[in-house]
VOTINU-550089 format. One record per residue: residue number from 1; residue in one letter; x, y, z of N, C-alpha, C, O in turn. Coordinates in pm, whole numbers. Atoms other than C-alpha are relative to their C-alpha. Layout:
VOTINU-550089
rec seq NUM&type a&n.c1 X&n.c2 Y&n.c3 Z&ca.c1 X&ca.c2 Y&ca.c3 Z&c.c1 X&c.c2 Y&c.c3 Z&o.c1 X&o.c2 Y&o.c3 Z
...
***
This chain:
VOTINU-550089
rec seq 1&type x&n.c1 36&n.c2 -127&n.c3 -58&ca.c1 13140&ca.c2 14239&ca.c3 1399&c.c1 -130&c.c2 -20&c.c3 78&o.c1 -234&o.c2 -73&o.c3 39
rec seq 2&type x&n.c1 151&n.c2 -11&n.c3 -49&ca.c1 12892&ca.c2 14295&ca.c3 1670&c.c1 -52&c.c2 118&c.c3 55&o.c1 11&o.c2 197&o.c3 126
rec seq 3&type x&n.c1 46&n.c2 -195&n.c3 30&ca.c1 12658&ca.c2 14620&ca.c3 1653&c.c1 -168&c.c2 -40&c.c3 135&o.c1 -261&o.c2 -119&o.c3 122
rec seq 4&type x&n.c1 116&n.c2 24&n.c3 -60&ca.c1 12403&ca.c2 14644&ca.c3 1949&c.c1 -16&c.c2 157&c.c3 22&o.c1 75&o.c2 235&o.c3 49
rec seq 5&type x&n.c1 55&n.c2 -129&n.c3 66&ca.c1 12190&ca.c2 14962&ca.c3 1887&c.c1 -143&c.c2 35&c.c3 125&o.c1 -203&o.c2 142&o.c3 122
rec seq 6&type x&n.c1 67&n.c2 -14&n.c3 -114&ca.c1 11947&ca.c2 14910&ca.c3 2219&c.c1 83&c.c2 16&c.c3 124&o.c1 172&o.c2 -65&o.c3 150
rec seq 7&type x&n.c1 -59&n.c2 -34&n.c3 -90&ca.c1 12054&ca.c2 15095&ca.c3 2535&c.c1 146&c.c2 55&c.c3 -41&o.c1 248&o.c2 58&o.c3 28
rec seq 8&type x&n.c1 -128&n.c2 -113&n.c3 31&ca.c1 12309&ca.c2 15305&ca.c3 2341&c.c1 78&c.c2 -127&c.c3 -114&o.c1 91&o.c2 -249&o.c3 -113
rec seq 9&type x&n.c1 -70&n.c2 104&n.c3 93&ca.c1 12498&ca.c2 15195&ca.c3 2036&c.c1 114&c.c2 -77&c.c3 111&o.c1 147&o.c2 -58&o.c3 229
rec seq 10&type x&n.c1 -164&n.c2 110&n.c3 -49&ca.c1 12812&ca.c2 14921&ca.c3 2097&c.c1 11&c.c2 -14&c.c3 -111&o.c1 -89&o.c2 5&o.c3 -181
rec seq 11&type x&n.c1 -64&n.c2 50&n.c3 127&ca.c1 12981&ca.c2 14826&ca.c3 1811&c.c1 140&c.c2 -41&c.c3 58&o.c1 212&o.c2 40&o.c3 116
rec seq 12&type x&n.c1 -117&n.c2 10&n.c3 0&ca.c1 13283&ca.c2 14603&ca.c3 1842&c.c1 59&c.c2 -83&c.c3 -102&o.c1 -12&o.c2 -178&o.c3 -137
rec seq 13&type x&n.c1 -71&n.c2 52&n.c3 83&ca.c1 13515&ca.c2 14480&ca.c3 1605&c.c1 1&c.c2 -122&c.c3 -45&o.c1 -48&o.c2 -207&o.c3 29
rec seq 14&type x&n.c1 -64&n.c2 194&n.c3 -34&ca.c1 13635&ca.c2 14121&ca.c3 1459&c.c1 65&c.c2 25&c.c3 24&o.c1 115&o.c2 -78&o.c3 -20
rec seq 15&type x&n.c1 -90&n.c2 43&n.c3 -123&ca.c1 13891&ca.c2 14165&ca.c3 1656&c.c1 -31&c.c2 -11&c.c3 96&o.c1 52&o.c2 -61&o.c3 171
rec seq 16&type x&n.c1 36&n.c2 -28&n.c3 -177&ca.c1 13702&ca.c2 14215&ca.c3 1981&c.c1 34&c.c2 133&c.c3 10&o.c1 147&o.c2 110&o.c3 54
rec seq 17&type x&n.c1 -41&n.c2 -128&n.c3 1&ca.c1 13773&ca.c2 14591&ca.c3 1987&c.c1 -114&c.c2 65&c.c3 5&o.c1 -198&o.c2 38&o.c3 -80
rec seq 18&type x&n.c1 107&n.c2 -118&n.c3 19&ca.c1 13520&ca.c2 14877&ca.c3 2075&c.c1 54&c.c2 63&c.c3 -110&o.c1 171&o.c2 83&o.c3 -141
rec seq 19&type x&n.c1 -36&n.c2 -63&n.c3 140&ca.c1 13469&ca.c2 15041&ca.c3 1752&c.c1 -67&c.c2 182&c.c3 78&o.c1 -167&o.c2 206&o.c3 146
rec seq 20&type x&n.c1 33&n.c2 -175&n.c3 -77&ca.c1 13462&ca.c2 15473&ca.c3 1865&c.c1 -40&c.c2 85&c.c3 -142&o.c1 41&o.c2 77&o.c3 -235
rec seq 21&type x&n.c1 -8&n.c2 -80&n.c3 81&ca.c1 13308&ca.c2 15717&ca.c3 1624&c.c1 64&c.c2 120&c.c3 19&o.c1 146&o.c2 88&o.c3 105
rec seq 22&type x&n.c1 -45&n.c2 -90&n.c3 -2&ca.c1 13440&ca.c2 16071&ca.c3 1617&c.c1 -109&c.c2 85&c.c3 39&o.c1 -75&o.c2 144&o.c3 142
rec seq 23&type x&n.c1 159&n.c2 -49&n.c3 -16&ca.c1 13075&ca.c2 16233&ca.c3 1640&c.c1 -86&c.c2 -75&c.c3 18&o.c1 -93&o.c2 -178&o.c3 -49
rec seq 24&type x&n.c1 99&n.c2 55&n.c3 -7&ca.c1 12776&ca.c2 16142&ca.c3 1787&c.c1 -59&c.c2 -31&c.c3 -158&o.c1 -74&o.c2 -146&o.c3 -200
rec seq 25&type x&n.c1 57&n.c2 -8&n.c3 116&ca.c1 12635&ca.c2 16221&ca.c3 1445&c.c1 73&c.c2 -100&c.c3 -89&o.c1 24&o.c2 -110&o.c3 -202
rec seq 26&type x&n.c1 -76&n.c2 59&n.c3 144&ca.c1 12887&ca.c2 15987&ca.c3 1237&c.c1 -76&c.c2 -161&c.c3 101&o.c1 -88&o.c2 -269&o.c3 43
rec seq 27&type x&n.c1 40&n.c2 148&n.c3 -42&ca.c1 12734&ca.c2 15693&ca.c3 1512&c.c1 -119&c.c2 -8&c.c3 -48&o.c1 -153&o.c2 -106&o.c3 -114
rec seq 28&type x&n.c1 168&n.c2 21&n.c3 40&ca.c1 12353&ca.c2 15781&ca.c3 1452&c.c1 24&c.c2 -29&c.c3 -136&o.c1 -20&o.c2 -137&o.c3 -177
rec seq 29&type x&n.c1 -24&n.c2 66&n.c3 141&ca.c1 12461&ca.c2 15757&ca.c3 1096&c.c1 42&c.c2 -166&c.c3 -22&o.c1 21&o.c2 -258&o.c3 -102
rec seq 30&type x&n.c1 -50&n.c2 148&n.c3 -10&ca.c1 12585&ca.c2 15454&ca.c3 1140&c.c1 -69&c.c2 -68&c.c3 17&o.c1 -78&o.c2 -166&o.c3 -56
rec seq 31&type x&n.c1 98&n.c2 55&n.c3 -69&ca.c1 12336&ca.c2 15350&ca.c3 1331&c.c1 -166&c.c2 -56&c.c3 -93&o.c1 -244&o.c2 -152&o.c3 -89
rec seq 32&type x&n.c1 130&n.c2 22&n.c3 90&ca.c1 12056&ca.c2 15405&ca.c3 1067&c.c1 39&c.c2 -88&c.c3 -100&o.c1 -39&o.c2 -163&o.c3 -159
rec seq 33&type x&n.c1 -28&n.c2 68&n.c3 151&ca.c1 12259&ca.c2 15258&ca.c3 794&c.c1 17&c.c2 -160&c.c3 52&o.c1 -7&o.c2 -235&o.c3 -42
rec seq 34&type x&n.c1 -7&n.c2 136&n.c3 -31&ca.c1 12315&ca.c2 14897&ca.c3 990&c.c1 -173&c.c2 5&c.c3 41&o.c1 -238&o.c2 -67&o.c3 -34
rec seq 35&type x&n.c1 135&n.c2 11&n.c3 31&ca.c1 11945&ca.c2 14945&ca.c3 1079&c.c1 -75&c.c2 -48&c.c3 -117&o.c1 -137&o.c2 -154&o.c3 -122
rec seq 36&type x&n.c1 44&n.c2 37&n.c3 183&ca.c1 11837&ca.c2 14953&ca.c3 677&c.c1 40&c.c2 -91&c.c3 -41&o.c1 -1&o.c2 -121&o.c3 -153
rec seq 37&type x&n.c1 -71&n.c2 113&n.c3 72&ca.c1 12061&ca.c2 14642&ca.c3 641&c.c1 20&c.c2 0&c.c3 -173&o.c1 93&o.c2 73&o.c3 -240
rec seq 38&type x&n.c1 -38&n.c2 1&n.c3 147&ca.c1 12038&ca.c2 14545&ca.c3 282&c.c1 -89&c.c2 56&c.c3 -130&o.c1 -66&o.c2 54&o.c3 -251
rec seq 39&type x&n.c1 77&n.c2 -70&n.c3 46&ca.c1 11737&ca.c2 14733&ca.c3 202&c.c1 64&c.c2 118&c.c3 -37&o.c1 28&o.c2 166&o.c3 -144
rec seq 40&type x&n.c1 -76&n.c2 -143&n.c3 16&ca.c1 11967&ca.c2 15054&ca.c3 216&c.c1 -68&c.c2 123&c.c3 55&o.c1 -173&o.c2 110&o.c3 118
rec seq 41&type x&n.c1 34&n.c2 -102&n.c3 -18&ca.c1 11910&ca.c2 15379&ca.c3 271&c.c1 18&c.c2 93&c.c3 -138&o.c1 115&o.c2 60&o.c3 -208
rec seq 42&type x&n.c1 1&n.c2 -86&n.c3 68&ca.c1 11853&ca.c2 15660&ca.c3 21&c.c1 61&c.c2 134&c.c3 15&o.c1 -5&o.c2 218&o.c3 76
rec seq 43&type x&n.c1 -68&n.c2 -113&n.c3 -5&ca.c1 12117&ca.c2 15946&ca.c3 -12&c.c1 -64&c.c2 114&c.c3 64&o.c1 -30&o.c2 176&o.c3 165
rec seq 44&type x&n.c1 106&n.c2 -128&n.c3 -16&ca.c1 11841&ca.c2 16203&ca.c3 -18&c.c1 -62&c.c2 -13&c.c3 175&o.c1 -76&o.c2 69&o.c3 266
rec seq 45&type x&n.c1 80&n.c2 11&n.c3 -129&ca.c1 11680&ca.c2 16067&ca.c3 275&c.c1 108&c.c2 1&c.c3 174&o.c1 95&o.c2 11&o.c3 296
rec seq 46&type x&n.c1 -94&n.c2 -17&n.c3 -127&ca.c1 11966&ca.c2 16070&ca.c3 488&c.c1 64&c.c2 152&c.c3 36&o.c1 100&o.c2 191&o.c3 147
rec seq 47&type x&n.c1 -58&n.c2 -128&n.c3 -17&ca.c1 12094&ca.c2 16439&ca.c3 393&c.c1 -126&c.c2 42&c.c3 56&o.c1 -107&o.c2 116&o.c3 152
rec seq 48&type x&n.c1 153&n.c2 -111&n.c3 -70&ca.c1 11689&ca.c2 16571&ca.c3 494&c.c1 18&c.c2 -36&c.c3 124&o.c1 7&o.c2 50&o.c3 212
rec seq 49&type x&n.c1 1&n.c2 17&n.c3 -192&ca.c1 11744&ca.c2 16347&ca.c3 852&c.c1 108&c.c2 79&c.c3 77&o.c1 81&o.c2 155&o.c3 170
rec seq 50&type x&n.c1 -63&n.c2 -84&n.c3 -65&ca.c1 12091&ca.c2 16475&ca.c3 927&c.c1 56&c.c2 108&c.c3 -41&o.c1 154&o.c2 148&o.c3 21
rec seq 51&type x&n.c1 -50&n.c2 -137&n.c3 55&ca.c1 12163&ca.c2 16773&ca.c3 750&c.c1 -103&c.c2 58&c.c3 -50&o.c1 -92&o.c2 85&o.c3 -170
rec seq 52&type x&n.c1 106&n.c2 -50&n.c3 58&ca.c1 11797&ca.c2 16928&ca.c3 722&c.c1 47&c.c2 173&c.c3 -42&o.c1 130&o.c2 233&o.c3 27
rec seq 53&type x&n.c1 27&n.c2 -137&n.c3 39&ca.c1 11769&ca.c2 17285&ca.c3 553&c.c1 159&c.c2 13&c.c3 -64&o.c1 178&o.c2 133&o.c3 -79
rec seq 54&type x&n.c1 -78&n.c2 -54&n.c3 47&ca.c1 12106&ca.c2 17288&ca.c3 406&c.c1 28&c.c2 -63&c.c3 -144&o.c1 41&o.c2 -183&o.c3 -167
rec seq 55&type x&n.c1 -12&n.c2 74&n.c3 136&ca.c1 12153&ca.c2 17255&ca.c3 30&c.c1 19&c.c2 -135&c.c3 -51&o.c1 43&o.c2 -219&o.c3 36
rec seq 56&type x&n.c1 2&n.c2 131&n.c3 55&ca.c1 12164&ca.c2 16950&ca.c3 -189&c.c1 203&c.c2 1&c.c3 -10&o.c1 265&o.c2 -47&o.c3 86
rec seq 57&type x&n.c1 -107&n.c2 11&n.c3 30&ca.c1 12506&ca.c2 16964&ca.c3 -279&c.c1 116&c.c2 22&c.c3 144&o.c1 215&o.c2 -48&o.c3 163
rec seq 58&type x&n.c1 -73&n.c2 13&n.c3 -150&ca.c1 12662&ca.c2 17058&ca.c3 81&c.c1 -52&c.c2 -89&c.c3 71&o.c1 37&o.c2 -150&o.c3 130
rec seq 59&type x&n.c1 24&n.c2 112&n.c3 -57&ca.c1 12449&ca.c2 16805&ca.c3 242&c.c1 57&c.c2 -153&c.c3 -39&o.c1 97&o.c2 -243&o.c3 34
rec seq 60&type x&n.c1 -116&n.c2 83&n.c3 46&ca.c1 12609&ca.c2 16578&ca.c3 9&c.c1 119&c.c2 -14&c.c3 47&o.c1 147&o.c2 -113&o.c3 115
rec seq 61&type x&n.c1 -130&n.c2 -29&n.c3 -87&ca.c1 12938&ca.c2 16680&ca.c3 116&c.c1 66&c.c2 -32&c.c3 108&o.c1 175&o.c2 -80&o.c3 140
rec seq 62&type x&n.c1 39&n.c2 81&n.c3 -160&ca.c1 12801&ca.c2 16634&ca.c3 464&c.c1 0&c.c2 -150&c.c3 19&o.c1 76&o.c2 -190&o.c3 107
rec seq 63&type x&n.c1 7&n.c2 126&n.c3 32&ca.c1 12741&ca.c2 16291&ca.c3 402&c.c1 112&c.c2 -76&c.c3 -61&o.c1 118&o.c2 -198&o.c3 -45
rec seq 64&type x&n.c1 -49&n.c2 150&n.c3 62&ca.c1 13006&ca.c2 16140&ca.c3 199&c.c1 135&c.c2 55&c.c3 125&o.c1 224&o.c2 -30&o.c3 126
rec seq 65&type x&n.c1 -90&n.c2 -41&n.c3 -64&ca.c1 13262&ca.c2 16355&ca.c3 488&c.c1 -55&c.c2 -138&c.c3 83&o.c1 34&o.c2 -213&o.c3 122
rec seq 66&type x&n.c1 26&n.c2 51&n.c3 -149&ca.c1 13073&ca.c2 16134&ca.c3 743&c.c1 25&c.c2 -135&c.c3 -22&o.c1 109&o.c2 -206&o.c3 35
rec seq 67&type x&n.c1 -47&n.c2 141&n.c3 77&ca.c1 13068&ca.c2 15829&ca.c3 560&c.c1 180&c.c2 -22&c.c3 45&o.c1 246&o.c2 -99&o.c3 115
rec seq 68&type x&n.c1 -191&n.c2 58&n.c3 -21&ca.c1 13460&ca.c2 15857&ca.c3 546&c.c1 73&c.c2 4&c.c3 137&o.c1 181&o.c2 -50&o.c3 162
rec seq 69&type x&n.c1 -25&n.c2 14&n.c3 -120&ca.c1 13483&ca.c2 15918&ca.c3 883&c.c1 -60&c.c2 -101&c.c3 83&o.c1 3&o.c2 -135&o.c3 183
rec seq 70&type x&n.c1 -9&n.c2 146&n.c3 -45&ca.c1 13305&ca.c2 15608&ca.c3 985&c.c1 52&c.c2 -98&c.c3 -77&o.c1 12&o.c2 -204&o.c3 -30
rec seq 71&type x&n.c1 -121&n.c2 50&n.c3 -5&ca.c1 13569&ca.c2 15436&ca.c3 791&c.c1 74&c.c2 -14&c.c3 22&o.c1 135&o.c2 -119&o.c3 1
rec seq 72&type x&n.c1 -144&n.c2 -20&n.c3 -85&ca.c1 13835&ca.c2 15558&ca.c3 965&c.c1 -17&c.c2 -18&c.c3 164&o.c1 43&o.c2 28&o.c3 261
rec seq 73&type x&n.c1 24&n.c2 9&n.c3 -185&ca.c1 13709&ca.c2 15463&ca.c3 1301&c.c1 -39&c.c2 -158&c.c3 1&o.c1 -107&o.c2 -202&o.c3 93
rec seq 74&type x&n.c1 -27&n.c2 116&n.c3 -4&ca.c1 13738&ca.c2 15112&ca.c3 1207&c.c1 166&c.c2 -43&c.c3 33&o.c1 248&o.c2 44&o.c3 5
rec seq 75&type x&n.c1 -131&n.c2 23&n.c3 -34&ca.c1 14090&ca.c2 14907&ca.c3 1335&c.c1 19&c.c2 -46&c.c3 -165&o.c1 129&o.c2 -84&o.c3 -207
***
């Protein structure tokens, strides 16, 4: 896989394939979480960046929806 994140994400496949998110928002997600590499990211800290002001438990929601939708936007 190769993920270039300067001058606009790219992401393409091992196959050679542009990889497409569904939402900007499911790429910036994306985007932060190959950023953090193996350091990770923190649940919490990702529902306050993209889902500020809305509950703990729907931001959750928010998050593991988005998550599964940048799974499915893999070949």
């Amino acid at each position: 896989m190769r993920i270039r994140l300067l001058g606009g994400l790219e992401l393409i496949s091992p196959l050679g394939e542009p990889v497409r998110f569904a939402t900007r928002k499911t790429a910036l997600l994306f985007a932060a979480l190959a950023l953090a590499g193996q350091r990770g990211v923190r649940r919490e800290a990702l529902c306050e960046a993209f889902w500020p002001g809305r509950g703990e438990a729907q931001a959750r929601n928010s998050l593991r929806q988005a998550l599964v939708a940048i799974r499915r936007s893999f070949p």
